[in-house]
Residue frames as a rotation matrix with the C-alpha (Angstrom) as fourth column:
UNK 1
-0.452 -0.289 -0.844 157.93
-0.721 -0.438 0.536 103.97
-0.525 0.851 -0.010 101.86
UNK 2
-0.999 0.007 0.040 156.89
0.022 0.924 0.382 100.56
-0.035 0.383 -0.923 100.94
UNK 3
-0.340 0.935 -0.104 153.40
0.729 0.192 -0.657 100.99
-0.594 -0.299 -0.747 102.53
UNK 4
-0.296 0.161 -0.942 153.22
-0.295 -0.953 -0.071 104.03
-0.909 0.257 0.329 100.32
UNK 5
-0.481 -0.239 -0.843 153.68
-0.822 -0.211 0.529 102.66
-0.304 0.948 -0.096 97.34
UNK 6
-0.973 0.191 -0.129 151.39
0.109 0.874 0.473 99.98
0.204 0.446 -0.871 97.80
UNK 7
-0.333 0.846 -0.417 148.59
0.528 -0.199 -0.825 102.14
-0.781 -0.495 -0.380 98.94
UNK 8
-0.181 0.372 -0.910 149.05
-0.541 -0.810 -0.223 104.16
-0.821 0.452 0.349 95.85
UNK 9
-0.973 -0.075 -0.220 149.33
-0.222 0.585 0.780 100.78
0.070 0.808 -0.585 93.51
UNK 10
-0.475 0.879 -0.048 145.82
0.838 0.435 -0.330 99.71
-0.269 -0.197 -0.943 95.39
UNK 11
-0.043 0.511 -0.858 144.37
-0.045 -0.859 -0.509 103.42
-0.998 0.016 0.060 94.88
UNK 12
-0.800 -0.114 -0.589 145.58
-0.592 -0.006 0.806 103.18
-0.096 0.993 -0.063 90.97
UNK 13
-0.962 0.126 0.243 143.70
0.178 0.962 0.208 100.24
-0.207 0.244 -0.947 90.91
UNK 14
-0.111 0.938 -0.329 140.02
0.847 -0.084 -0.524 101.18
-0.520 -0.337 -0.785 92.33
UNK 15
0.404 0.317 -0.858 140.12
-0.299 -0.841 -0.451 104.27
-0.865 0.439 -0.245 90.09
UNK 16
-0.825 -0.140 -0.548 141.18
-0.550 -0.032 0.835 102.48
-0.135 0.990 -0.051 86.92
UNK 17
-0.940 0.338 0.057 138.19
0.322 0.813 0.485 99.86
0.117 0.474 -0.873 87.48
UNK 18
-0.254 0.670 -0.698 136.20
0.289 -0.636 -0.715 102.83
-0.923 -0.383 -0.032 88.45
UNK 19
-0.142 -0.177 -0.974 136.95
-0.685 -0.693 0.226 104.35
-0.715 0.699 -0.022 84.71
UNK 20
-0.956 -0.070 -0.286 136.72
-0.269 0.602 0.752 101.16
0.119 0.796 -0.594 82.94
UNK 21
-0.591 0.798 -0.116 133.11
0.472 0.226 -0.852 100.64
-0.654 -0.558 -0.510 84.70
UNK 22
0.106 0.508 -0.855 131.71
-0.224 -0.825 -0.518 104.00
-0.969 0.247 0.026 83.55
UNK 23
-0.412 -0.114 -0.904 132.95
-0.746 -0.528 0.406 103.19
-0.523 0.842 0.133 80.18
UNK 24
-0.974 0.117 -0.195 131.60
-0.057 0.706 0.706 100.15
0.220 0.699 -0.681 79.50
UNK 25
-0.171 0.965 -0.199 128.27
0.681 -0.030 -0.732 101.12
-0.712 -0.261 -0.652 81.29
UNK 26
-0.253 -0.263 -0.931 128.84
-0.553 -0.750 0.363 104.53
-0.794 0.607 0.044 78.53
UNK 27
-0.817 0.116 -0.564 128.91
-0.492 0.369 0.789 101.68
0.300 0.922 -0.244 75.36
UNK 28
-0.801 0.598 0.022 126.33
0.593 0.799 -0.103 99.56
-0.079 -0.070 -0.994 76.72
UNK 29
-0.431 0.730 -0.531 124.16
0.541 -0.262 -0.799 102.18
-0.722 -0.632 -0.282 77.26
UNK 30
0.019 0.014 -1.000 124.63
-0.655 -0.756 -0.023 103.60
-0.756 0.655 -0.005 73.73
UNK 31
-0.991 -0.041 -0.127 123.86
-0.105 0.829 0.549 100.13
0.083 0.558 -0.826 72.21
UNK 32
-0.244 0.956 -0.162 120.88
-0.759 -0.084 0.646 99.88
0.604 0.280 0.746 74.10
UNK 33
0.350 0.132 -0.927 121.65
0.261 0.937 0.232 96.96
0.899 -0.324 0.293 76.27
UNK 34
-0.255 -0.350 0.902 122.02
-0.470 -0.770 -0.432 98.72
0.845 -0.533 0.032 79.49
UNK 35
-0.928 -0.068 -0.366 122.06
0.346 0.207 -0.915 97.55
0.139 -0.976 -0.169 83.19
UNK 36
-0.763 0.497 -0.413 118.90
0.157 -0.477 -0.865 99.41
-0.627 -0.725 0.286 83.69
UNK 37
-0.829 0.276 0.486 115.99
0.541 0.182 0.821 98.99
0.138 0.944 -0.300 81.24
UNK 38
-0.901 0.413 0.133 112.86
-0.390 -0.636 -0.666 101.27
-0.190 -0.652 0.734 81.39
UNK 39
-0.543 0.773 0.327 109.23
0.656 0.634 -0.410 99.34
-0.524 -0.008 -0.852 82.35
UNK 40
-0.516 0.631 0.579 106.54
0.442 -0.382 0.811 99.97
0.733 0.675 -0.082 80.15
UNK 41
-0.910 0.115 0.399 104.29
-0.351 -0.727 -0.590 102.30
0.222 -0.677 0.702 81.91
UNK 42
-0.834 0.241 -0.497 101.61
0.444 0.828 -0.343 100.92
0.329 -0.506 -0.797 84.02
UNK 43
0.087 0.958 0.273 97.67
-0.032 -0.272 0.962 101.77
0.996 -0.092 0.007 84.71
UNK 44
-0.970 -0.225 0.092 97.28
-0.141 0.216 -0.966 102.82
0.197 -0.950 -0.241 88.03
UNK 45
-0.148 0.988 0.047 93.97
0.534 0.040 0.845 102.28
0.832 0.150 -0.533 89.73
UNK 46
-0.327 0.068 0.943 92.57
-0.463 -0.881 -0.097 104.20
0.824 -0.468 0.320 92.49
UNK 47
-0.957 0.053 -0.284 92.52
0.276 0.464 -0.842 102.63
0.087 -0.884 -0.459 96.56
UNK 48
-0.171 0.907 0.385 88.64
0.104 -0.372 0.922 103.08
0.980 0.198 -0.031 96.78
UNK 49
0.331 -0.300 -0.895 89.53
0.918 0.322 0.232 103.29
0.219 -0.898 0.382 100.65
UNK 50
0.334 -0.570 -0.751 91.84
0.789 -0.267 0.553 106.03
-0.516 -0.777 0.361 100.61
UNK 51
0.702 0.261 -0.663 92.05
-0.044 -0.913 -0.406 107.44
-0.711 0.314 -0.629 97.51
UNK 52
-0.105 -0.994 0.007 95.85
-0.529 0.062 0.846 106.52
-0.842 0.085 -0.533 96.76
UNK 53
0.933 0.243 -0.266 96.38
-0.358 0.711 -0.606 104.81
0.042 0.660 0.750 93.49
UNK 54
0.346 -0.622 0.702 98.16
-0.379 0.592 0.711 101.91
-0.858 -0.512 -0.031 93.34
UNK 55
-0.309 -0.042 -0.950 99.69
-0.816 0.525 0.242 99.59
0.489 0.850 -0.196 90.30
UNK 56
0.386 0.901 0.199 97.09
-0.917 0.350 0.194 96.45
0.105 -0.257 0.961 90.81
UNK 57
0.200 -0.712 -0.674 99.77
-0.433 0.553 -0.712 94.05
0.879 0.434 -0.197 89.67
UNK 58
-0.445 -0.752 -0.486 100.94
0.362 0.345 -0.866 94.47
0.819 -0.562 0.119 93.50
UNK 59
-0.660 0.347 0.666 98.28
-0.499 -0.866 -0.043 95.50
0.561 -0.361 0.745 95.27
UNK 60
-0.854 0.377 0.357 95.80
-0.095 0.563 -0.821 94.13
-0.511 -0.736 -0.445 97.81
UNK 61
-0.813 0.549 -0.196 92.76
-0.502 -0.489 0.713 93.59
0.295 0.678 0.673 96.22
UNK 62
-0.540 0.769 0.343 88.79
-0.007 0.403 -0.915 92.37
-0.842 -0.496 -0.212 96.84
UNK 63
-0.836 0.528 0.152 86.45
0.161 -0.029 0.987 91.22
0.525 0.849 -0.061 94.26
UNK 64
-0.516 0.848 0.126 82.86
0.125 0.220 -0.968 92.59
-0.848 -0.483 -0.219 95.32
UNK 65
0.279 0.786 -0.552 79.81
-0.329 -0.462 -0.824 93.33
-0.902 0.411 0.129 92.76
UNK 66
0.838 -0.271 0.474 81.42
0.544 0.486 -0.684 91.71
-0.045 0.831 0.555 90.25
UNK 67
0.800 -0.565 0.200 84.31
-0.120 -0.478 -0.870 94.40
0.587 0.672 -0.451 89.98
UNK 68
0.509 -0.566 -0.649 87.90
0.661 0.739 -0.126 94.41
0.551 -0.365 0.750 91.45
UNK 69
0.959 -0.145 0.243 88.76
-0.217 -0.928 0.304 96.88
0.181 -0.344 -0.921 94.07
UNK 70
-0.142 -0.933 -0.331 93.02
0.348 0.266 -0.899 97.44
0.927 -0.243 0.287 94.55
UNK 71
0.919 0.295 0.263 94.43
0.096 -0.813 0.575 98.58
0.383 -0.503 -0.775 97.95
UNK 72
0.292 -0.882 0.370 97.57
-0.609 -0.470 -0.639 100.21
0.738 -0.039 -0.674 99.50
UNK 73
-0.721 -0.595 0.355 97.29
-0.623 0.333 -0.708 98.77
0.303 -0.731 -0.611 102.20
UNK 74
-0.732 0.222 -0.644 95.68
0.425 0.887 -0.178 96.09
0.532 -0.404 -0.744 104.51
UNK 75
-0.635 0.305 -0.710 94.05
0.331 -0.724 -0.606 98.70
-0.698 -0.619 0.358 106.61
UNK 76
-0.571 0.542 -0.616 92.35
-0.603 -0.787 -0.134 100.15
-0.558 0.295 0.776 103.75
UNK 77
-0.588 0.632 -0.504 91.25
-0.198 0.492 0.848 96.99
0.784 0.598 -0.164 102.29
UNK 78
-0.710 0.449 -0.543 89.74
0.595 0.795 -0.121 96.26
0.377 -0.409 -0.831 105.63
UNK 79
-0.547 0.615 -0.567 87.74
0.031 -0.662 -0.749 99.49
-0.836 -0.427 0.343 106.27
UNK 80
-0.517 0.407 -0.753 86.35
-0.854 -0.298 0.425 98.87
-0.052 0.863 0.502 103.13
UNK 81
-0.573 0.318 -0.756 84.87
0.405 0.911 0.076 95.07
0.713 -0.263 -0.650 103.79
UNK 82
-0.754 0.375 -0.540 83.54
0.558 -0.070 -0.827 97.02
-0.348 -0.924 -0.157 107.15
UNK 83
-0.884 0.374 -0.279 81.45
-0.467 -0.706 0.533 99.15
0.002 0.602 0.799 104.82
């Protein structure tokens, strides 16, 4: 009986700080100051390797001819150098 009633005091619990969660993620999010902001949107550029476009920011990359090539991957920056 005891264990009962402290399984349902711990259950009460995790589903009021569930409900108080949601609501204050609910006002924040209707201020504007949310947990989760959205990134300006980003130029992608095209893997001259593969094809894939990448965001350059994070990308492998090779300066030849003067210009900067991105790539996805290691592999594709090196079949491109083998050119």
């Amino acid at each position: 009986m005891l264990l009962r009633v402290i399984l349902l005091g711990i259950l009460f619990t995790l589903i009021a700080r569930a409900f108080w969660r949601l609501v204050e993620t609910v006002i924040e999010g209707a201020k504007g100051r949310g947990p989760t902001r959205v990134r300006p949107a980003q130029k992608l550029v095209r893997d001259p390797a593969c094809g894939t476009y990448v965001v350059p920011e994070g990308s492998l990359s090779v300066t030849a001819d003067g210009r900067v090539h991105h790539f996805c991957s290691e592999a594709c920056r090196s079949s491109y150098a083998a050119r």
